[in-house]
N, C-alpha and C positions, 0 to 999 in steps of 0.2 A: 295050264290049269290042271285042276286034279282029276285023274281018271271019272270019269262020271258024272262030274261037275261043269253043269249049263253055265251061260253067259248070266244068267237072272242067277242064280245061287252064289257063284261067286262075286258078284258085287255087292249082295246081300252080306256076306260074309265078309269081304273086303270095308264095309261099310261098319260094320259090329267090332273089325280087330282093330279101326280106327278112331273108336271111342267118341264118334258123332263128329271129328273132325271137320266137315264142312259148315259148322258153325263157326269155325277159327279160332276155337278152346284148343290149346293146349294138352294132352293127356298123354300117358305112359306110353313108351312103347311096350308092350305088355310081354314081361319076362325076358327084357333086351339085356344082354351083360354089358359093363360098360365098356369101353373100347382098351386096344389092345391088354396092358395087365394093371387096368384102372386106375386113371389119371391123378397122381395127385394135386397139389396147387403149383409145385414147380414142373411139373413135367412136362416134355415137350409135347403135341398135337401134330403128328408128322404127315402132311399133303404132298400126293401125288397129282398130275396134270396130263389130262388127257386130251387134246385138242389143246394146243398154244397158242391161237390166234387172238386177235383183235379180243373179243369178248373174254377170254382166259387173261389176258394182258389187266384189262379190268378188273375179275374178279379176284384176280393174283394178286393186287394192289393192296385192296380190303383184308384179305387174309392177311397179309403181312403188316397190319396195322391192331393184329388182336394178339395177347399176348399168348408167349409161350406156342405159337405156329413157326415151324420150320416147312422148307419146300424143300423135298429128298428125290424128288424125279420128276421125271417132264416128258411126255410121250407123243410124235408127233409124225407123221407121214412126209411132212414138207419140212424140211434142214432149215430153211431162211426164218420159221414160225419158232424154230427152236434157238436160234440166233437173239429175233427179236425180245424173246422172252425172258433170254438169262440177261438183259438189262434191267429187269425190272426190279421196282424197294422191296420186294417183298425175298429176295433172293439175296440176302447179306453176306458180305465179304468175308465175314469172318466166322461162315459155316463152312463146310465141304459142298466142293461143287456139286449139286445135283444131278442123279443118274441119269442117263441120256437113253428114249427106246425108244424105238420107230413103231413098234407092236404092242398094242397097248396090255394086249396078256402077257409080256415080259415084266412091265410094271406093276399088275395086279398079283405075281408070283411073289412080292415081296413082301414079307412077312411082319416086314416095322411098319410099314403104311398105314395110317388110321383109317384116313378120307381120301378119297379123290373128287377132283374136280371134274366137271363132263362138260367141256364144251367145245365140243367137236360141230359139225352141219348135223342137222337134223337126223339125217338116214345113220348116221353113228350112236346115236343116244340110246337107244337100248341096249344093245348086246353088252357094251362097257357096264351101263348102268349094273346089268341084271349080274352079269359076271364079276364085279365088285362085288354086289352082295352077299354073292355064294362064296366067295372068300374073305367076309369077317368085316368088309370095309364099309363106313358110312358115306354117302354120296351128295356132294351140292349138282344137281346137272342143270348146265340151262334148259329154256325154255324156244320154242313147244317140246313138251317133254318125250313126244314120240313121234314117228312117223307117221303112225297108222295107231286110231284107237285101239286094235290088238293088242301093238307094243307097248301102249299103257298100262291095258290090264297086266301084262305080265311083268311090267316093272313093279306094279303096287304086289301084285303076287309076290316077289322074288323080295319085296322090303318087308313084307308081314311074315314070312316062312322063315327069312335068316334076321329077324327082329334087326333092321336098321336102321338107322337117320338120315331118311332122304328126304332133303330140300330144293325144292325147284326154285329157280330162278328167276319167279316175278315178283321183283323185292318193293313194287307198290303195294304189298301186304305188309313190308315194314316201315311204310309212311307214315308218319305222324296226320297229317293233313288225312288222309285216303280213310285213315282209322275215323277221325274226328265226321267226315263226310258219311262215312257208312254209319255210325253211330246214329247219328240225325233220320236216316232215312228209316233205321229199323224201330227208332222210338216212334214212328210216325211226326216229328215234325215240318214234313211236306204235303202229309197225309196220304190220302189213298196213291197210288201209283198204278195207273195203267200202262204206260209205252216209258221204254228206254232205249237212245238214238247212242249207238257210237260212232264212230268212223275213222278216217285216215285221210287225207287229200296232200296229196304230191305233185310237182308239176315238176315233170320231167322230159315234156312236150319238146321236140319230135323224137327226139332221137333216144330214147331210152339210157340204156345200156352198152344202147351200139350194138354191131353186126359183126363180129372178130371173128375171122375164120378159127379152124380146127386148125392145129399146129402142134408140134412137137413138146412135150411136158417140159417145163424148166428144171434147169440143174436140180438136183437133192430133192426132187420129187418123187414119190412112189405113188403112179398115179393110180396105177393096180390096186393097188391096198386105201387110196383114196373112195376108189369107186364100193371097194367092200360089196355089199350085197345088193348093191344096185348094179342095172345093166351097163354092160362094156359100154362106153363109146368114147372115140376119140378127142384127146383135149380139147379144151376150148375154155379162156381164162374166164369166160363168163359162169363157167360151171364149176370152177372153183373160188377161191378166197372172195368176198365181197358179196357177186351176184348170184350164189348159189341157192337164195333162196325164190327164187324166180322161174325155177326148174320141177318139172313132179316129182321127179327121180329126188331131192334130195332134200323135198322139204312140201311147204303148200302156198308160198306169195304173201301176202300183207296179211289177210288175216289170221293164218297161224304165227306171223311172227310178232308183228304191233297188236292185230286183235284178240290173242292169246290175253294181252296183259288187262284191256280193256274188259272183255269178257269176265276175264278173274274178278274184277272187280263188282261188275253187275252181280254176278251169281256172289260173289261175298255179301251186298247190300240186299239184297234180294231174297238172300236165305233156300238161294237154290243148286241143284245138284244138276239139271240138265235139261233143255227143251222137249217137250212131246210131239214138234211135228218144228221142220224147218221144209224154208221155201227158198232159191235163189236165181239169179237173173245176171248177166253179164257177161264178158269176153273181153278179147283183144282188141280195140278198137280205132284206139288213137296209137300208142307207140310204135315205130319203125326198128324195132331191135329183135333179137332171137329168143328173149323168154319164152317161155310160156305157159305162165298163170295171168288169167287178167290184169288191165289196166284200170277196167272199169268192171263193179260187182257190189252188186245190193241182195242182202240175204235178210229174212224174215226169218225169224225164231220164235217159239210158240211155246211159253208157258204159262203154268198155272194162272190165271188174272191177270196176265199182263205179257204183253206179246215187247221183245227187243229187234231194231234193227242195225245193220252192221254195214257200212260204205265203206268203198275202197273207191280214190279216184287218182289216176297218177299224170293228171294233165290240168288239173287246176290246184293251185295252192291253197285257196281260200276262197270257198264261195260266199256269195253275195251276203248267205244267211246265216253267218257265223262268222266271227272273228277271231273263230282257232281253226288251228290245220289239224287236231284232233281231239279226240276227250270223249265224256260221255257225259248223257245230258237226262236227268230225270226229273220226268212231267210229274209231279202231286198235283193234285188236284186246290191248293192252297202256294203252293210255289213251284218252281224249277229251280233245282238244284245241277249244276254244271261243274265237272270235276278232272285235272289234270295235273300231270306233274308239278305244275305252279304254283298249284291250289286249288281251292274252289269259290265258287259265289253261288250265290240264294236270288231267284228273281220271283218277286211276290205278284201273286195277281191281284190284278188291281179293279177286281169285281167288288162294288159299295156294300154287297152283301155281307162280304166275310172281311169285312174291318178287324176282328182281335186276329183272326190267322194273320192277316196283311200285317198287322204291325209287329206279330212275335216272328213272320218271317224275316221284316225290316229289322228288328232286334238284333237278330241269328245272324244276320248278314254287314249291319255293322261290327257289330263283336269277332266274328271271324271266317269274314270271305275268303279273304285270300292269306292262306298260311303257306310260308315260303323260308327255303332254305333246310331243308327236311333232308338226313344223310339217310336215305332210305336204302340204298347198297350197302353201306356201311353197317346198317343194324341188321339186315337181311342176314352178313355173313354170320356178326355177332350172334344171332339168332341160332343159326346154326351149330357155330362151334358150342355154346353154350346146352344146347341140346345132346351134341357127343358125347358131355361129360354127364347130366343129371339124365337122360335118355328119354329125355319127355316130346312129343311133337312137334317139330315144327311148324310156323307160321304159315307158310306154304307146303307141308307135307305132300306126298307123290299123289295121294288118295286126292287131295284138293287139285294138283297140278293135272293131272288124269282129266278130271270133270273138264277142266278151264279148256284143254288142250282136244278133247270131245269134241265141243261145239262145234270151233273153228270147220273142224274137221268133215262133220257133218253137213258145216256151208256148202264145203268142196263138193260134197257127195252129193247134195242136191243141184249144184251148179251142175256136172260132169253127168249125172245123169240125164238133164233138162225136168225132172218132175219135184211134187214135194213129198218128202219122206215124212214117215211116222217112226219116232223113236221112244222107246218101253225102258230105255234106261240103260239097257245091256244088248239089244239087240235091234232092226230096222225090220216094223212090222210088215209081211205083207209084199217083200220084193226082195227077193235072191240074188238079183243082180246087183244091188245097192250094197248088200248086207256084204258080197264079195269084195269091196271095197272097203273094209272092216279092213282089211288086210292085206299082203303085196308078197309075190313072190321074192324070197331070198336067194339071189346067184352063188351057186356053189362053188366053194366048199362051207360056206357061210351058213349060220344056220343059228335061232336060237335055242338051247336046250331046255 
């Protein structure tokens, strides 16, 4: 932040350079140049990779499916992640093989790079983020977008100062269905809205993730530069590729990973930027393995007229009172509207009083419950690239991805504390001890600028 400038002033300000973005318009990035010496219709769009695993695998796929994208480097701590990657379509036989860096600031020095990609574990997403921007480059990063609400504000900081295009990575803002669902809710036809239920239910009862001792880092690993500015400690495969979100150290459990996307979508239908007070309840309970973020975790969120709640359960698949293992579900006062990657459906109430609502919700809900087959990754990237060149907002812009990635976060903070905080938007009214978890020490030499 800028010398002088409070947590309440620069989101104020962060909220003005983004042109009401949390409506999900579209607008300039204001006074952005376009990327490197401005794209013509054949020119290439050259992507860099920061984090090569599983999730980069995927979004690597998408970009290689929009025209005029080449992949020019690949940056990765773990050799086997760099391996994996150069089989991917998006990496053509008949370009030059892609530069190879273990250090993602050897990749960011390169001066042909338009974008880069971020998808490294969570405790890596800022510094890359921030430090791409201060060198010219637009960024897709996944999601949760930061470790710590801090590292949010300063990524939205670091995209509004070096004017860039950054896209998070919750591409159920480019679903077709998600779009058509939130549409419904803001016209009012479910009508009033008081409570919205999301969740998650897993059953991976007993055994978790297992108990795997500490052991020696696999070949081509640098596990040093894995850990980056979290604290040392010795390996353990749990703490890297697959289970690392299970850990504090390198991320926050279910709800910043699945309730991130969740989340995004209420505050999109909702028309809102953040809760005024969350409440949470939960722990370790059932699983036998080494995490430790809960299994079990019910969080209460507090906004304007209408309060949401958040589940996490990783030892039932499916409970009794619902026949999905997640989603979100919005009570109107004339229907419930129920919404997931699948689709959605409309359940009318069926009080005798409100016969024409009952029947224009039955209408709504023949006509189109369930909209299915939606390439919503695929439009997300499109989104994106298509943004580099005209330099208009993103779908998911940081500013939006920041709020979504808040909440979550804020569950933690009232879990970890045991009480319920009061949140003004920018800051936790009222407790210092809470407010310090706003934030996490960086182990040296790490640090962001």
């Amino acid at each position: 932040m800028k010398k002088g400038m409070d947590r309440r002033d620069f989101i104020k300000t962060s909220i003005t350079a983004a042109g009401g973005v949390t409506a999900g318009r579209s607008t300039d990035v204001a006074g952005a140049p376009a990327i490197g010496n401005i794209l013509g219709a054949n020119d290439q769009i050259r992507i860099g990779v920061i984090g090569c695993g599983d999730q980069a695998n995927w979004d690597l796929t998408d970009f290689g499916r929009q025209p005029n994208v080449r992949v020019v480097a690949l940056c990765d701590v773990y050799e086997g992640s760099i391996e994996r990657i150069l089989k991917n379509s998006a990496i053509k036989p008949e370009h030059p093989k892609p530069a190879i860096h273990k250090d993602f600031r050897r990749l960011l020095d390169d001066r042909d790079i338009d974008a880069v990609i971020v998808a490294t574990p969570d405790h890596w997403h800022a510094m890359p983020t921030i430090m791409a921007c201060q060198a010219g480059k637009d960024v897709y990063v996944e999601k949760p977008l930061a470790l710590t609400i801090d590292e949010g504000r300063r990524m939205v900081e670091a995209a509004r100062k070096y004017k860039r295009v950054v896209q998070v990575g919750t591409q159920q803002r480019s679903a077709r269905h998600f779009k058509q669902a939130v549409d419904m809710i803001r016209e009012g036809k479910i009508a009033k809205i008081t409570r919205v239920h999301c969740w998650n239910y897993d059953d991976e009862y007993p055994n978790g993730i297992g108990n795997p001792p500490d052991e020696k880092p696999p070949a081509g690993l640098d596990w040093d530069f894995y850990l980056g500015p979290a604290p040392v400690v010795p390996f353990n495969r749990n703490r890297f590729l697959g289970n690392f979100r299970w850990f504090w150290d390198y991320s926050g459990g279910k709800i910043t990973d699945w309730g991130t996307h969740l989340i995004d979508i209420v505050h999109w239908a909702m028309n809102v930027d953040s809760p005024s007070a969350v409440s949470a309840s939960g722990g370790k309970y059932v699983l036998q393995d080494n995490r430790e973020t809960p299994d079990t975790l019910h969080v209460t969120f507090e906004y304007p007229g209408f309060i949401m709640t958040y589940e996490n359960r990783t030892a039932n698949s499916r409970p009794q009172d619902t026949r999905w293992g997640y989603g979100c579900l919005f009570y109107g006062t004339d229907a419930t509207l129920f919404v997931d990657r699948g689709g959605f459906e409309i359940f009318p109430e069926m009080d005798g009083r409100r016969r024409d609502a009952i029947f224009t919700a039955r209408t709504l809900a023949a006509k189109m419950s369930v909209q299915r087959g939606d390439p919503s990754h695929f439009d997300h990237v499109k989104n994106f690239v298509e943004c580099m060149k005209t330099r208009q907002m993103p779908v998911s812009d940081v500013e939006i991805g920041h709020r979504s990635t808040a909440a979550p976060h804020l569950g933690n903070i009232a879990l970890r504390t045991g009480r319920k905080i009061k949140w003004d938007g920018a800051q936790i009214v009222g407790d210092p001890e809470a407010n310090r978890m706003l934030s996490r020490p960086y182990r040296a030499p790490w640090k962001l600028e």
